[in-house]
Every structure is written in structure tokens, then in C-alpha cells.
C-alpha positions, -999 to +999 in steps of 0.1 A: -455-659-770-429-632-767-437-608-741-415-577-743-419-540-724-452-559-708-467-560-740-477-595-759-465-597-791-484-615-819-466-642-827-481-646-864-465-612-875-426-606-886-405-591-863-404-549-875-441-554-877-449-570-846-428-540-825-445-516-835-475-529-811-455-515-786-468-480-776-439-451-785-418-476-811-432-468-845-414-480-876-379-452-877-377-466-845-381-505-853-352-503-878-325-492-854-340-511-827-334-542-849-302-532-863-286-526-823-301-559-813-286-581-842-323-596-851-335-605-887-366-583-893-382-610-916-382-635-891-418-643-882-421-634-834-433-672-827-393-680-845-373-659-823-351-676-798-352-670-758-314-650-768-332-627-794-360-619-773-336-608-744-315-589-774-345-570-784-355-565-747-326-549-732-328-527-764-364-510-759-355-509-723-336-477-738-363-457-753-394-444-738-425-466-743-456-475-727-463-456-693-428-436-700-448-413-722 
């Protein structure tokens, strides 16, 4: 299960879908969120590597999510 921001990520959903579940990134956000972090936004969450998950990471660490807002 990918964990990012604190937030458990369904693993049976694709990648732009399954951020959104993160308070604050809605999908204009996703897009360049997955675009900076080099991640194929088909790609189902339970196929993402340890190296993507850290890509995607450091990248929402950026905006303002969750108790930020």
C-alpha cells in the first residue's frame, strides 16, 4: 500500500485518480504533479515502485495539502 502525505492510497485505482484522495490535490493539480515526478498516470498505485513512490512524495511535499490548509 503506498502511503504518501499520511494518506493511504487505494491501491486498485490508477495513479491521477488515486492522488486525488489526497485533501488539496484535485485533478489540474495531479497532472503537473505527475508530469514533475516522471510517473505514468495509467499505471495502476499497487504497480508503482519504492523509487516512484519517493518521486511522487518529495513532489506533494511542495504544495499545500492535508492540515496545510
Amino acid at each position: 500500500m503506498a502511503r504518501i502525505a499520511g494518506v493511504d492510497l487505494p491501491e486498485n485505482k490508477r495513479v491521477d485518480i488515486g492522488l486525488t484522495y489526497i485533501y488539496g490535490i484535485g485533478r489540474s493539480n495531479v497532472i503537473s504533479v505527475i508530469k514533475d515526478a516522471g510517473v505514468d498516470a495509467a499505471k495502476k498505485i499497487l504497480d508503482l515502485t519504492e523509487e516512484e513512490i519517493n518521486k511522487l512524495q518529495k513532489r506533494v511535499e511542495q504544495l499545500k495539502i492535508e492540515g496545510d490548509l
